[in-house]
N, C-alpha and C positions, 0 to 999 in steps of 0.2 A: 521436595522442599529445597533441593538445593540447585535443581535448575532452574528453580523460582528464583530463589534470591540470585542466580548470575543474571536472569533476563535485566531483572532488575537494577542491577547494577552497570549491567551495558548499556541501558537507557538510559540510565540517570548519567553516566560517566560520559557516554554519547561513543560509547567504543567505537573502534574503527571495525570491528568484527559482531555488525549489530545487524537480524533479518526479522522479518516481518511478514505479514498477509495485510493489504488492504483490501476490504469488500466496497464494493458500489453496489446499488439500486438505482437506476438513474431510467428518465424518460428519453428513448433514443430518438422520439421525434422533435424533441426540441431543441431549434435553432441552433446550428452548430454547435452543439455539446459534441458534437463526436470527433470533429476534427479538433477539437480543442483540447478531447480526451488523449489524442493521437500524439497531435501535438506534442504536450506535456510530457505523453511516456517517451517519444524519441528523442526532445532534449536531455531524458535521462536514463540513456539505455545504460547506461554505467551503473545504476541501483534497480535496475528492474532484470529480473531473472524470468519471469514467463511470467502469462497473463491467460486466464480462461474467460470465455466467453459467456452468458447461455443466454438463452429468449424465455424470459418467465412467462410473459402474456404478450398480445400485439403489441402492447405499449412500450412494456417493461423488460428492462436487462437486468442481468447482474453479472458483477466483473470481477475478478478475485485476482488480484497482480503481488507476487511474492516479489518480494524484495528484500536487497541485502547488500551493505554497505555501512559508512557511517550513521551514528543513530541520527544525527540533529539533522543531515540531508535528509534523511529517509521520514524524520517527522514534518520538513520543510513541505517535499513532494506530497506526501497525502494529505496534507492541511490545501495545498494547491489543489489536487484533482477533489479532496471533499467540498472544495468553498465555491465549486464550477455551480452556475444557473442550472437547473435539472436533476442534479444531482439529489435522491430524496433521503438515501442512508448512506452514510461510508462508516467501516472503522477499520480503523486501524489494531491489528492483533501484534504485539512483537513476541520475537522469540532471542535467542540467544545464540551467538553461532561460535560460542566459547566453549571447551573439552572442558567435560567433569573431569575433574582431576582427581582419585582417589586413593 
């Protein structure tokens, strides 16, 4: 409960010490989505910490990019890579990268 309420409050305050998970579902055959995906992440290699890959079917991807940095960047960028053309799911999961203090 009580690293419930830090996340929470690193989001809402927009900490400077705020991480995340965003998932994609996206279709890799469509029209430069992927460079666009690329794109996007190297303008902001400074909030992205690693990104995994997988091939769910011929079509379909899924992309899991952790991130960590300011909350309102970090809500900025996956509202970017979630509003790309192809894209069929994203969410964004936040976490807290603040010490229980006890």
């Amino acid at each position: 409960m009580i690293r419930d309420t830090l996340t929470t409050r690193a989001w809402e305050l927009e900490s400077q010490d705020a991480a995340g998970t965003l998932t994609l579902v996206y279709d890799h055959h469509r029209a430069q989505l992927g460079d666009r995906l690329t794109k996007l992440q190297h303008d902001h290699t400074d909030l992205i910490v690693s990104t995994l890959h997988a091939h769910l079917t011929h079509d379909l991807c899924l992309e899991v990019i952790i991130l960590r940095g300011p909350a309102r960047r970090l809500k900025n960028i996956a509202s970017q890579l979630r509003g790309l053309k192809g894209i069929y799911k994203g969410e964004l999961v936040m976490a807290s990268a603040e010490q229980v203090r006890t």
